[in-house]
HTML snippet that shows the backbone in 3Dmol.js (N, CA, C, O; Angstrom):
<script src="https://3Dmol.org/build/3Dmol-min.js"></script>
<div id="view" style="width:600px;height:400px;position:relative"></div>
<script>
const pdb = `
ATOM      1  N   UNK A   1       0.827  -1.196   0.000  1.00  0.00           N
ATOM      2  CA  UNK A   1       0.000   0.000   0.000  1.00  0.00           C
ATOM      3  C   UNK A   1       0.870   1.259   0.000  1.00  0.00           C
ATOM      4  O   UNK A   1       0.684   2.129  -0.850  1.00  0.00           O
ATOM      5  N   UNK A   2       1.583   1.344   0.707  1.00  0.00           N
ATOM      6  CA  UNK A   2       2.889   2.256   0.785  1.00  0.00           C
ATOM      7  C   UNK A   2       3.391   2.853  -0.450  1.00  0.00           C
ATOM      8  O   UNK A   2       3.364   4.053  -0.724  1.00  0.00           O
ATOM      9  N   UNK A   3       3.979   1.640  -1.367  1.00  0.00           N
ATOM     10  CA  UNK A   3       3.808   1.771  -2.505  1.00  0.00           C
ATOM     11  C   UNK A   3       3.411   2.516  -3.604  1.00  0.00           C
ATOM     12  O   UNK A   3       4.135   2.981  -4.484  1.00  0.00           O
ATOM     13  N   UNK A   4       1.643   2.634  -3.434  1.00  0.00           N
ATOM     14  CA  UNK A   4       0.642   2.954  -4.371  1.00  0.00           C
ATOM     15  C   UNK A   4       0.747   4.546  -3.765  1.00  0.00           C
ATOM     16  O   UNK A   4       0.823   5.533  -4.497  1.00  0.00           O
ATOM     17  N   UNK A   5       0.736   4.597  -2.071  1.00  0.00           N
ATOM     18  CA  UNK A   5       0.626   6.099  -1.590  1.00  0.00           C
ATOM     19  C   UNK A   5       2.035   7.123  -2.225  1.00  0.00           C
ATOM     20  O   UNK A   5       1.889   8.325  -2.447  1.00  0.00           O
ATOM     21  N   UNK A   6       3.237   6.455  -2.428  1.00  0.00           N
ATOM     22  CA  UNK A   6       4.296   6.947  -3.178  1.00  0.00           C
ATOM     23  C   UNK A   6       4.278   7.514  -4.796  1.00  0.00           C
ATOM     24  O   UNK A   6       4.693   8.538  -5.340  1.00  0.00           O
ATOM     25  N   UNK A   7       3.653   6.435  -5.205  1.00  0.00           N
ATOM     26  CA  UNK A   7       3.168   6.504  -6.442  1.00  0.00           C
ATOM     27  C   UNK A   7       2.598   7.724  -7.146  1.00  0.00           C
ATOM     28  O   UNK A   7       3.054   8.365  -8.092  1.00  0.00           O
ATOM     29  N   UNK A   8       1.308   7.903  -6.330  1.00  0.00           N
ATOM     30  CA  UNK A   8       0.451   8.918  -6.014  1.00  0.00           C
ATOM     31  C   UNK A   8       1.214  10.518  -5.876  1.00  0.00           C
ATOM     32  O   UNK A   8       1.146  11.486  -6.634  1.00  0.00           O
ATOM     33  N   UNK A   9       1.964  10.322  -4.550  1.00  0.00           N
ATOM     34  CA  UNK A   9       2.497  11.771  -4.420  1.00  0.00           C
ATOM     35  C   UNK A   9       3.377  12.253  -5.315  1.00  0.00           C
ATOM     36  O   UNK A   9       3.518  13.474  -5.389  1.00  0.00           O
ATOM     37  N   UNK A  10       4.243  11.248  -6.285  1.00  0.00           N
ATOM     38  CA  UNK A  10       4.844  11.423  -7.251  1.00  0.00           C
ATOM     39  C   UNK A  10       4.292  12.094  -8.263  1.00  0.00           C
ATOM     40  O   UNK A  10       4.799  13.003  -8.920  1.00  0.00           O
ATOM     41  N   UNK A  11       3.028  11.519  -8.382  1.00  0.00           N
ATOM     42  CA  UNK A  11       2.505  12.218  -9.439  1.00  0.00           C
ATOM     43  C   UNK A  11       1.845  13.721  -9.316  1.00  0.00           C
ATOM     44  O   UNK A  11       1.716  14.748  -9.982  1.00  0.00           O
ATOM     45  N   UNK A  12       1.490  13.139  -7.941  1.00  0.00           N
ATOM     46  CA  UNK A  12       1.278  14.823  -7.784  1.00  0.00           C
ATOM     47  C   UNK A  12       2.456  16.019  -7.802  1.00  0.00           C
ATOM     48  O   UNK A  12       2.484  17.087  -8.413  1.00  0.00           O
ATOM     49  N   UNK A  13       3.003  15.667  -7.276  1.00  0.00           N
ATOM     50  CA  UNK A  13       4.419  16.356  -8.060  1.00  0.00           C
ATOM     51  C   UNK A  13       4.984  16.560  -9.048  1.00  0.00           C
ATOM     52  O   UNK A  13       5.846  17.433  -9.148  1.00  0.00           O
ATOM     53  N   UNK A  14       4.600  15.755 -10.042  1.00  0.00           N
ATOM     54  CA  UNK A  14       4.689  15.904 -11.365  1.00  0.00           C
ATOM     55  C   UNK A  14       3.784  16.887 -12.004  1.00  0.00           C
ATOM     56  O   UNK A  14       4.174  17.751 -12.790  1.00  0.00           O
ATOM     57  N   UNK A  15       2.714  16.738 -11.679  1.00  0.00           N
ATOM     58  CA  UNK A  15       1.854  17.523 -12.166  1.00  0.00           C
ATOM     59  C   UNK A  15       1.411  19.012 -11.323  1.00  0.00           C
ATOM     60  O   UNK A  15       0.503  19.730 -11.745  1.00  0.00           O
ATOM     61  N   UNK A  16       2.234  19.343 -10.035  1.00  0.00           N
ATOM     62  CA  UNK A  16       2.796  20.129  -9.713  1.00  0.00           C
ATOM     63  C   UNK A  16       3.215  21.030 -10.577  1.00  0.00           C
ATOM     64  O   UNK A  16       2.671  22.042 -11.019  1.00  0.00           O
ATOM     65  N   UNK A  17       4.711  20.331 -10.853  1.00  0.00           N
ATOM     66  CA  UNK A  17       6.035  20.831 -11.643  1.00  0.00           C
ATOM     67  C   UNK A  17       5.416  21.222 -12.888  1.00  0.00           C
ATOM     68  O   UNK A  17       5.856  22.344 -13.140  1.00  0.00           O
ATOM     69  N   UNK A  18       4.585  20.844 -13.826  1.00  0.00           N
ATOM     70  CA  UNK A  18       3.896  20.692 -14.827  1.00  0.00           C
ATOM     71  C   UNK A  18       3.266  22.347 -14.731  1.00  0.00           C
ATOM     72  O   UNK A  18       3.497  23.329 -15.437  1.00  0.00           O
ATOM     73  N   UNK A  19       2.604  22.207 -13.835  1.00  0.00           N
ATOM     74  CA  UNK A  19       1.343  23.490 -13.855  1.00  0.00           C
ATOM     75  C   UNK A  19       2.297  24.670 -13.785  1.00  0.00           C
ATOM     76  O   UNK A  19       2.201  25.385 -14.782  1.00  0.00           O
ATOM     77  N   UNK A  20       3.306  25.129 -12.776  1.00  0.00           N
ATOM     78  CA  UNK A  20       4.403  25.917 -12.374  1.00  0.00           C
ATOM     79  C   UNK A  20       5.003  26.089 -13.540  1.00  0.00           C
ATOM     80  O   UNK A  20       4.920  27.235 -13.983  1.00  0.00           O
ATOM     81  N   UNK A  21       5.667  25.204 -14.275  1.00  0.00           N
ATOM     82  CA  UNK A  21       6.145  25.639 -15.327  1.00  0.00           C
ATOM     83  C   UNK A  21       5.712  26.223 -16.860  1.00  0.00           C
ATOM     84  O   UNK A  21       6.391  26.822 -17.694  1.00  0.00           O
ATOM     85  N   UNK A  22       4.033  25.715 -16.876  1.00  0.00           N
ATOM     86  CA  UNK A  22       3.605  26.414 -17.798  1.00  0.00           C
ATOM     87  C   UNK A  22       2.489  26.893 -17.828  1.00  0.00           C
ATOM     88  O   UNK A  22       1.547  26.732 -18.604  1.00  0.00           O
ATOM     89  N   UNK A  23       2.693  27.804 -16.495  1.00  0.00           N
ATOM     90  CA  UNK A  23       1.797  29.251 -16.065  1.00  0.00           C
ATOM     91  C   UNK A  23       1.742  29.815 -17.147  1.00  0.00           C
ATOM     92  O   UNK A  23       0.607  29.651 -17.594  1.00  0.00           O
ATOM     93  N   UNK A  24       2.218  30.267 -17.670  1.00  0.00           N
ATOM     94  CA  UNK A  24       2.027  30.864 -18.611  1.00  0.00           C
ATOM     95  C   UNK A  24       1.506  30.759 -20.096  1.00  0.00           C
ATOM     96  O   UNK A  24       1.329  31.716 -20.850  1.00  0.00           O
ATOM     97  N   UNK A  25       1.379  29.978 -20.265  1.00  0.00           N
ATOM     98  CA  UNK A  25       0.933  29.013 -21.024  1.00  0.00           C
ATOM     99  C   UNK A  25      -0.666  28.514 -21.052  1.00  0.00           C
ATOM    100  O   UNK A  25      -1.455  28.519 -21.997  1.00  0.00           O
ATOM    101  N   UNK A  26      -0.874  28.027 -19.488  1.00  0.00           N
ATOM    102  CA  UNK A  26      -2.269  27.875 -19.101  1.00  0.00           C
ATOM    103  C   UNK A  26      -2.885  29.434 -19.326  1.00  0.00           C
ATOM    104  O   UNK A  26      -3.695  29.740 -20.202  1.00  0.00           O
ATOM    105  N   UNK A  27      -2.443  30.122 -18.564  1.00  0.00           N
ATOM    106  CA  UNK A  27      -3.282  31.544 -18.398  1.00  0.00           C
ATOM    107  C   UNK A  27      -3.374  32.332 -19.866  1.00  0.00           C
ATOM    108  O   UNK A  27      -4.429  32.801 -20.293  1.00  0.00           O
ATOM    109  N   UNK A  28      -2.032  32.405 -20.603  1.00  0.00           N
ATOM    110  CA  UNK A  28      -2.951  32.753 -22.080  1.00  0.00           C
ATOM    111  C   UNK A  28      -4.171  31.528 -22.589  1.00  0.00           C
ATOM    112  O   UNK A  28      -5.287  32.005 -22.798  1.00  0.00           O
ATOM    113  N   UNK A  29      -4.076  30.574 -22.718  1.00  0.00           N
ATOM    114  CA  UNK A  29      -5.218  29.760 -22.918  1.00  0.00           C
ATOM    115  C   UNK A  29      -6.638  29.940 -22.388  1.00  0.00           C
ATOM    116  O   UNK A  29      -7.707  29.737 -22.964  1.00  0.00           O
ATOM    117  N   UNK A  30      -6.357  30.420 -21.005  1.00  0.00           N
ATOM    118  CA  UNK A  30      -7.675  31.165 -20.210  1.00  0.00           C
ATOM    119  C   UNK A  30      -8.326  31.910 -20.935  1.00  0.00           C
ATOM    120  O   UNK A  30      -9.554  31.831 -20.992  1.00  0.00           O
ATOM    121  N   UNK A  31      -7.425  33.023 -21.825  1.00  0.00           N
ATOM    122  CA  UNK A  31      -7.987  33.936 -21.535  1.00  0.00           C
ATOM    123  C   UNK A  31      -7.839  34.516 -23.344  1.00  0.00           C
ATOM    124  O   UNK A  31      -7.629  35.700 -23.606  1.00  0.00           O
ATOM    125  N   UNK A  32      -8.014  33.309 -24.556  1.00  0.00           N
ATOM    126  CA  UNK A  32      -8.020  34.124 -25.326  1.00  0.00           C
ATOM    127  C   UNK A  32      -9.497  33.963 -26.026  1.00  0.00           C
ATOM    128  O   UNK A  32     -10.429  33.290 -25.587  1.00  0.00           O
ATOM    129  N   UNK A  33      -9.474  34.723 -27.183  1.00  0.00           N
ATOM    130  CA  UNK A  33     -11.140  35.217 -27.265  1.00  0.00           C
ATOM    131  C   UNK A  33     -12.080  34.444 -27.674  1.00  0.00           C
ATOM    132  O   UNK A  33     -13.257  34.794 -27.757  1.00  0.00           O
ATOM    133  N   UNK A  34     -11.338  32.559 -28.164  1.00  0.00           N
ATOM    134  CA  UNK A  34     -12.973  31.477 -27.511  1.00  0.00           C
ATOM    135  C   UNK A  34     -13.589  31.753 -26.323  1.00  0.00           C
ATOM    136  O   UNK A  34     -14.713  32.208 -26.107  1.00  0.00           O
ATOM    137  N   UNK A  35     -12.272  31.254 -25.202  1.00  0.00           N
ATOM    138  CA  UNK A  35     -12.315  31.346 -23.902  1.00  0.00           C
ATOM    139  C   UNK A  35     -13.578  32.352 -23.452  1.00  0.00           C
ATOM    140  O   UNK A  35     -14.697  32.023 -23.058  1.00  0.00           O
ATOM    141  N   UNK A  36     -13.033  33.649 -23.639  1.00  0.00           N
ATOM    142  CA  UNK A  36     -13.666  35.095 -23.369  1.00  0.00           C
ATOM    143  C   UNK A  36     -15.093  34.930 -23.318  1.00  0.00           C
ATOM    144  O   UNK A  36     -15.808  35.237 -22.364  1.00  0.00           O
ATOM    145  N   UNK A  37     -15.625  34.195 -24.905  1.00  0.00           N
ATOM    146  CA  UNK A  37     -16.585  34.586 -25.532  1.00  0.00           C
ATOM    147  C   UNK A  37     -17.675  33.060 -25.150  1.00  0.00           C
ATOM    148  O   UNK A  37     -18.904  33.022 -25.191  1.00  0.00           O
ATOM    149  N   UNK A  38     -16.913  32.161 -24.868  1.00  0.00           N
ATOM    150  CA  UNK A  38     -17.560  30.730 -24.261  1.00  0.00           C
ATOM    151  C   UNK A  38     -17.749  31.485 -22.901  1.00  0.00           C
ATOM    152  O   UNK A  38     -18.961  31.665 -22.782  1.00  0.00           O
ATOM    153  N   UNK A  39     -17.271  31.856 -22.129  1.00  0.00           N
ATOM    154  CA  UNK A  39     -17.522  31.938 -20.625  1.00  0.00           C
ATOM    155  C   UNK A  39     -18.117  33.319 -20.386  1.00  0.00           C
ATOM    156  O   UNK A  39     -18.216  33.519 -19.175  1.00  0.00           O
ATOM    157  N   UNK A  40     -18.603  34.469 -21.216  1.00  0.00           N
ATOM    158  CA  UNK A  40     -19.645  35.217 -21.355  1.00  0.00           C
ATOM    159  C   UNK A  40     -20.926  34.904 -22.036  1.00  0.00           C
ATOM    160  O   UNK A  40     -21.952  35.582 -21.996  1.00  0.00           O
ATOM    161  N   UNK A  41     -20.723  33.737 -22.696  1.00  0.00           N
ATOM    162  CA  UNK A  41     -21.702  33.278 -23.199  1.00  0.00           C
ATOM    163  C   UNK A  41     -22.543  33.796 -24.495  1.00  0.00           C
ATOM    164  O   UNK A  41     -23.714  33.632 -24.835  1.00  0.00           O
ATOM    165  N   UNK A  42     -21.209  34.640 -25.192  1.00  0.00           N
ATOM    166  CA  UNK A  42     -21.144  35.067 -26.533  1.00  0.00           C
ATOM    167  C   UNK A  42     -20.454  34.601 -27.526  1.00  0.00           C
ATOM    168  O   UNK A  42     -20.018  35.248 -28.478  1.00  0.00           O
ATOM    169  N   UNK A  43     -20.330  33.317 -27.293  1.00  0.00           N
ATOM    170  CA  UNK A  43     -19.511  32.701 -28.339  1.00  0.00           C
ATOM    171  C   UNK A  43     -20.434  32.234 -29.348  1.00  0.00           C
ATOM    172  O   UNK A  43     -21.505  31.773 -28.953  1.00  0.00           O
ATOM    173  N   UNK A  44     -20.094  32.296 -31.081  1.00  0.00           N
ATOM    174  CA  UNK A  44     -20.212  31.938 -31.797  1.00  0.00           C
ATOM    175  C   UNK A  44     -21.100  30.582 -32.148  1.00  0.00           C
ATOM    176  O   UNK A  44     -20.650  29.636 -31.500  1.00  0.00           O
ATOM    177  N   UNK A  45     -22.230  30.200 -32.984  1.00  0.00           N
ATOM    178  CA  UNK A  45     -22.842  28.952 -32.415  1.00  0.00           C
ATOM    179  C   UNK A  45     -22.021  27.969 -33.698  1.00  0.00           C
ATOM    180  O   UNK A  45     -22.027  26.751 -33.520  1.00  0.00           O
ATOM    181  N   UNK A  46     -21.509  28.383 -34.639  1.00  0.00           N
ATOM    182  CA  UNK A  46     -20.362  28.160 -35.316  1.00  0.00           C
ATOM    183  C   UNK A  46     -19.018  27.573 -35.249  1.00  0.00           C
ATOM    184  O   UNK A  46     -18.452  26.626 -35.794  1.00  0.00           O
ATOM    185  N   UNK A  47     -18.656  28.627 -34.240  1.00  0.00           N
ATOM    186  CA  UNK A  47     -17.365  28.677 -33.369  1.00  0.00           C
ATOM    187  C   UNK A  47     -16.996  27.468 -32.323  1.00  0.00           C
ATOM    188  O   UNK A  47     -15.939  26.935 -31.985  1.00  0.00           O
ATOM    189  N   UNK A  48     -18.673  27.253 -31.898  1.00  0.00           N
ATOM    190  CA  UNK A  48     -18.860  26.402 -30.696  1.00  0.00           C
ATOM    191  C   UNK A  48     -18.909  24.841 -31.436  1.00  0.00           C
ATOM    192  O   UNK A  48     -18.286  23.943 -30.870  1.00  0.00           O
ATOM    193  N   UNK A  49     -19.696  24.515 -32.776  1.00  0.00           N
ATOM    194  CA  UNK A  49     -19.861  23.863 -34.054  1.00  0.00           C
ATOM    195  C   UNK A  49     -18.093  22.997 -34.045  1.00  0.00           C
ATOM    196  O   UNK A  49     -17.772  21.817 -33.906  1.00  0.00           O
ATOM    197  N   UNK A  50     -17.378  24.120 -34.240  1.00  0.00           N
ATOM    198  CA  UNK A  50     -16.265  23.597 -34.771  1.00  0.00           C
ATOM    199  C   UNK A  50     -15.206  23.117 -33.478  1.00  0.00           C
ATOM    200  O   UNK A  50     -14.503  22.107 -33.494  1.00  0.00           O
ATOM    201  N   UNK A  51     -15.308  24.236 -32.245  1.00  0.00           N
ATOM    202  CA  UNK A  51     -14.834  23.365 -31.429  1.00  0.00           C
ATOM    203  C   UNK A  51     -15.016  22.268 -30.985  1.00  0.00           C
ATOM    204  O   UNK A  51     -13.925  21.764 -30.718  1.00  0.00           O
ATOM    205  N   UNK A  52     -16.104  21.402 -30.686  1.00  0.00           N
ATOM    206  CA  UNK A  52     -16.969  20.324 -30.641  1.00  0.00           C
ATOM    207  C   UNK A  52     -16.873  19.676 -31.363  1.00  0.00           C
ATOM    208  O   UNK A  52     -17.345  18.636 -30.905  1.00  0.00           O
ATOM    209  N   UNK A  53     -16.408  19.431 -32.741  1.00  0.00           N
ATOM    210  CA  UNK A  53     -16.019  18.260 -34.128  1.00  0.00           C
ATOM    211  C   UNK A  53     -14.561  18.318 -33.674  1.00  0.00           C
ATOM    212  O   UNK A  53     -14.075  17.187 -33.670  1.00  0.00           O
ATOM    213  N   UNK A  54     -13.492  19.512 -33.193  1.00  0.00           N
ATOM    214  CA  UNK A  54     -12.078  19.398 -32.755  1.00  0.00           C
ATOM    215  C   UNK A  54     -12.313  18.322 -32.023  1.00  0.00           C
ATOM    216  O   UNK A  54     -12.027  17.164 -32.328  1.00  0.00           O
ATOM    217  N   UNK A  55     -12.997  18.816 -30.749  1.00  0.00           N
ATOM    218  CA  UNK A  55     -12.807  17.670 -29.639  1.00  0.00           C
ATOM    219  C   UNK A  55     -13.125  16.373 -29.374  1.00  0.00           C
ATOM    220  O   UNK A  55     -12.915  15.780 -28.316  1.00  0.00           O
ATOM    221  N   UNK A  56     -13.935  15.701 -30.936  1.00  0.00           N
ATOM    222  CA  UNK A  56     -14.444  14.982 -30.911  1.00  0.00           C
ATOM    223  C   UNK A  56     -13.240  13.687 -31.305  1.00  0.00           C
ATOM    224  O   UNK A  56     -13.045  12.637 -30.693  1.00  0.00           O
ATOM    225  N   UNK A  57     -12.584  14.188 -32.489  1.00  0.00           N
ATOM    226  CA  UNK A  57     -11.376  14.131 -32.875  1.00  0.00           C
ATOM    227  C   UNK A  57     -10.387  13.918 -31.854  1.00  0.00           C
ATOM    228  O   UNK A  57     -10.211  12.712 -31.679  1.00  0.00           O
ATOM    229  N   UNK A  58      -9.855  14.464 -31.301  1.00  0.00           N
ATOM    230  CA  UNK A  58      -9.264  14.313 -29.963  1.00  0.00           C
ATOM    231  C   UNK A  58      -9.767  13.455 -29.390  1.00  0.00           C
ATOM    232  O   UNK A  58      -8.819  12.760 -29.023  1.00  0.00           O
ATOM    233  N   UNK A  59     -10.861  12.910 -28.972  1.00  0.00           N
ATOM    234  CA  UNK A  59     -10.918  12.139 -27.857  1.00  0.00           C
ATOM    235  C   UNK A  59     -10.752  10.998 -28.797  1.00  0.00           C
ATOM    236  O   UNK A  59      -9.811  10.221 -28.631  1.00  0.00           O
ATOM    237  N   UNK A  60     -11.564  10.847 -29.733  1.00  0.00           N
ATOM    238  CA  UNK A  60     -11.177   9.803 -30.431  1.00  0.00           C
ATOM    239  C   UNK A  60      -9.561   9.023 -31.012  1.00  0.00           C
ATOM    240  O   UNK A  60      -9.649   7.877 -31.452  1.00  0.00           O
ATOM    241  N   UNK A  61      -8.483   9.546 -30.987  1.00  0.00           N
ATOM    242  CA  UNK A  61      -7.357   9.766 -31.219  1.00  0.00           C
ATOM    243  C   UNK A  61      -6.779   9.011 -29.293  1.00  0.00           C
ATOM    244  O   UNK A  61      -6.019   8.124 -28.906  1.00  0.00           O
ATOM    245  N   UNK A  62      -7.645   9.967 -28.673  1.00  0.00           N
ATOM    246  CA  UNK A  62      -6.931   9.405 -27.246  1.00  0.00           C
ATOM    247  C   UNK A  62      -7.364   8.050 -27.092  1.00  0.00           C
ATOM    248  O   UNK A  62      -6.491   7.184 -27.139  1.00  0.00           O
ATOM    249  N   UNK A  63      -8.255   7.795 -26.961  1.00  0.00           N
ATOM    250  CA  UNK A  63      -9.035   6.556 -26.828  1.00  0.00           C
ATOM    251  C   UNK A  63      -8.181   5.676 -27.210  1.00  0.00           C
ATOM    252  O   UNK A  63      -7.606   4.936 -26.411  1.00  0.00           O
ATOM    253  N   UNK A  64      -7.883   5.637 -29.230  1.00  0.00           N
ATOM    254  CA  UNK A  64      -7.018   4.637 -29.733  1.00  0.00           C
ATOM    255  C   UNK A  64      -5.703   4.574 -29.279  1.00  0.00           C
ATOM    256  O   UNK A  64      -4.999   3.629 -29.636  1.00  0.00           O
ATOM    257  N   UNK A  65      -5.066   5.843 -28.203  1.00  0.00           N
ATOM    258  CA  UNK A  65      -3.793   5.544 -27.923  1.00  0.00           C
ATOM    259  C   UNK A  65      -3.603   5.282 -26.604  1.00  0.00           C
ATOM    260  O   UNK A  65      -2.481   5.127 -26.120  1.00  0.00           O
ATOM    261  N   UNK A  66      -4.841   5.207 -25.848  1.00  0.00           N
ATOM    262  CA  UNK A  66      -4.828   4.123 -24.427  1.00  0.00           C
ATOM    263  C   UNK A  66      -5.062   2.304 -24.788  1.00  0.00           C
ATOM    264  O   UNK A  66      -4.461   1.416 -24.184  1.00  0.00           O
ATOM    265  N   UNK A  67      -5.768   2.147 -25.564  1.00  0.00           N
ATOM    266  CA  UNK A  67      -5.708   1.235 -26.570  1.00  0.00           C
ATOM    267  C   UNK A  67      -4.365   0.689 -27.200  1.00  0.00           C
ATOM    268  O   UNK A  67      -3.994  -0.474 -27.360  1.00  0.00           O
ATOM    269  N   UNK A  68      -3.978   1.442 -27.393  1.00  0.00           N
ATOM    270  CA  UNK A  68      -2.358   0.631 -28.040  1.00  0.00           C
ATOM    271  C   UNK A  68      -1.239   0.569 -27.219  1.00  0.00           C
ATOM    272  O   UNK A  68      -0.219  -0.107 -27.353  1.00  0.00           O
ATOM    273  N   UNK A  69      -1.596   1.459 -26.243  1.00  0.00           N
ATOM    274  CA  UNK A  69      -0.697   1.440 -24.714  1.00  0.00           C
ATOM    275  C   UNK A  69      -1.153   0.391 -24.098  1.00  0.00           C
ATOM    276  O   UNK A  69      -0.418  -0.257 -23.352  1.00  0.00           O
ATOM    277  N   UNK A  70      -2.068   0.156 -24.251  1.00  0.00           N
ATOM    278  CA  UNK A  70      -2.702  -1.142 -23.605  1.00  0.00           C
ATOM    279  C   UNK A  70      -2.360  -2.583 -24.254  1.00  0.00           C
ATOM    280  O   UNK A  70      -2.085  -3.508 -23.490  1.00  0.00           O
ATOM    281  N   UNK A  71      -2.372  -2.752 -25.413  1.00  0.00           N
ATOM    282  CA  UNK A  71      -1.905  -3.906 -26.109  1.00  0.00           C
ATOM    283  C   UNK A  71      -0.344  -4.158 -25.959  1.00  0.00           C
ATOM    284  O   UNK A  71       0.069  -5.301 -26.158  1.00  0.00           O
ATOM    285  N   UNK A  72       0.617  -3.062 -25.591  1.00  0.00           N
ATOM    286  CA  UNK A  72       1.888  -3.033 -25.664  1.00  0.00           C
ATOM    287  C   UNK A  72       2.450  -3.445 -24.706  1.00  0.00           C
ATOM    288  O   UNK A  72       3.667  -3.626 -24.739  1.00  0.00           O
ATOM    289  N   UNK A  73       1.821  -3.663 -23.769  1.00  0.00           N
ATOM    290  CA  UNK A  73       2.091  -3.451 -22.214  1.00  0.00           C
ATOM    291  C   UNK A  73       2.457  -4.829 -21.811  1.00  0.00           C
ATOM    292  O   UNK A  73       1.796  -5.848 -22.013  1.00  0.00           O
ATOM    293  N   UNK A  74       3.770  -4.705 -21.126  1.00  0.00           N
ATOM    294  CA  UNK A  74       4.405  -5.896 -20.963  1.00  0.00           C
ATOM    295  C   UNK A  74       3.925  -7.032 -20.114  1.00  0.00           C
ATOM    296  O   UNK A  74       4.362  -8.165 -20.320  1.00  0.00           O
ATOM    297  N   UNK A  75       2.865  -6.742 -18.975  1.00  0.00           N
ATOM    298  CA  UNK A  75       2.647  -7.303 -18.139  1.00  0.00           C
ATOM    299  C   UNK A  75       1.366  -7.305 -17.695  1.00  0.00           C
ATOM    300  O   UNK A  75       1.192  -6.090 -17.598  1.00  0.00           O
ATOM    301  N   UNK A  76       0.070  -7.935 -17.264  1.00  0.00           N
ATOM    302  CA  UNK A  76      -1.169  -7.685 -16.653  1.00  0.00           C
ATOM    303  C   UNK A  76      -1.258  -6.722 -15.762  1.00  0.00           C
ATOM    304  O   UNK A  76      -2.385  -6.226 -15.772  1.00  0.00           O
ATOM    305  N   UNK A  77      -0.607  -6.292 -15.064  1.00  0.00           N
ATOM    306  CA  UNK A  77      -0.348  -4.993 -13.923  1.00  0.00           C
ATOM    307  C   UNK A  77      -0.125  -3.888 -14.847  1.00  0.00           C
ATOM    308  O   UNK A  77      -0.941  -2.966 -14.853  1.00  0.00           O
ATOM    309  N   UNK A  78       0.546  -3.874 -15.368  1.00  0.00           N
ATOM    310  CA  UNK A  78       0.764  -2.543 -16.615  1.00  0.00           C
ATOM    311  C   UNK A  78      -0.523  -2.168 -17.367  1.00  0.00           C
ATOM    312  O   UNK A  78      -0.998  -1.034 -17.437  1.00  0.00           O
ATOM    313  N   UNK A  79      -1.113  -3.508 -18.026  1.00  0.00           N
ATOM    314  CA  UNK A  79      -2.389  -3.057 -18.240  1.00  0.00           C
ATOM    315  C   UNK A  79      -3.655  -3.078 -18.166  1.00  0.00           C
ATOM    316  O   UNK A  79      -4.517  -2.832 -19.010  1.00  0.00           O
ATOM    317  N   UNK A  80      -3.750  -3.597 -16.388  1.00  0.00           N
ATOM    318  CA  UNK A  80      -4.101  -2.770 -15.651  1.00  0.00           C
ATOM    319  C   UNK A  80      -4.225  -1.708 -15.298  1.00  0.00           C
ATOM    320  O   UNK A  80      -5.338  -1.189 -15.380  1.00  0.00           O
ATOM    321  N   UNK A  81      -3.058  -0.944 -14.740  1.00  0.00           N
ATOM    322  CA  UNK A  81      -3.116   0.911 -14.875  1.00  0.00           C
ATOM    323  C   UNK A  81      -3.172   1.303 -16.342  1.00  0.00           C
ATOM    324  O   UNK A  81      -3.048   2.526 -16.400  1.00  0.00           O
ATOM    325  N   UNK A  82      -3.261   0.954 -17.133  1.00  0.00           N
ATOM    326  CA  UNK A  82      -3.073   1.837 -18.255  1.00  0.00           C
ATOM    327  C   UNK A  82      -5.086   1.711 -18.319  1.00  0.00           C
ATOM    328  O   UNK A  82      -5.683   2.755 -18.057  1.00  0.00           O
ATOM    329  N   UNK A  83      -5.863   0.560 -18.631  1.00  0.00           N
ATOM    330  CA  UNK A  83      -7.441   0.535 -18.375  1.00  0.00           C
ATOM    331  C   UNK A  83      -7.938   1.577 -17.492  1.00  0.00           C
ATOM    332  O   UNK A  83      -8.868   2.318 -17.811  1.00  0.00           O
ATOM    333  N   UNK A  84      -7.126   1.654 -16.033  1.00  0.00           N
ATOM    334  CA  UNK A  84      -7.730   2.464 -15.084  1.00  0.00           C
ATOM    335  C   UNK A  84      -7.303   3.911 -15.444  1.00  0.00           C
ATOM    336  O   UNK A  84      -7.696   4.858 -14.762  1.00  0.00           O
TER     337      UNK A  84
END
`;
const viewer = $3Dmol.createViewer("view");
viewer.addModel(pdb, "pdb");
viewer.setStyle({}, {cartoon: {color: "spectrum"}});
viewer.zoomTo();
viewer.render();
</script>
């Protein structure tokens, strides 16, 4: 169990280090004029059209590459976490 609790804080540290380093990065993303115009609730129904076929794309793309991380995976424990 020890283990898994190590595991864990690692990652949170990772993804720590992650956020810290690309502050800047996140916060222009906040804040450019989809963003603006989605979270005033003046965005484009177009705009909104095309983001939504992006993301559809994307997930689909992720999906197949937890999927092939999953077939690759050396061991039942490996893919294991890679399912979860």
């Amino acid at each position: 169990m020890a283990g898994i609790h190590n595991h864990s804080n690692s990652e949170a540290g990772l993804a720590r280090r992650f956020w810290i380093k690309f502050t800047r990065e996140s916060i222009f993303a906040m804040y450019t004029p989809f963003a603006i115009a989605l979270a005033s609730g003046n965005l484009n129904i177009d705009s909104f059209r095309h983001y939504i076929a992006q993301d559809v794309h994307f997930l689909r793309a992720f999906a197949q590459a937890y999927e092939l991380a999953e077939d690759c995976a050396d061991d039942d424990d490996a893919k294991l976490g890679i399912s979860q």
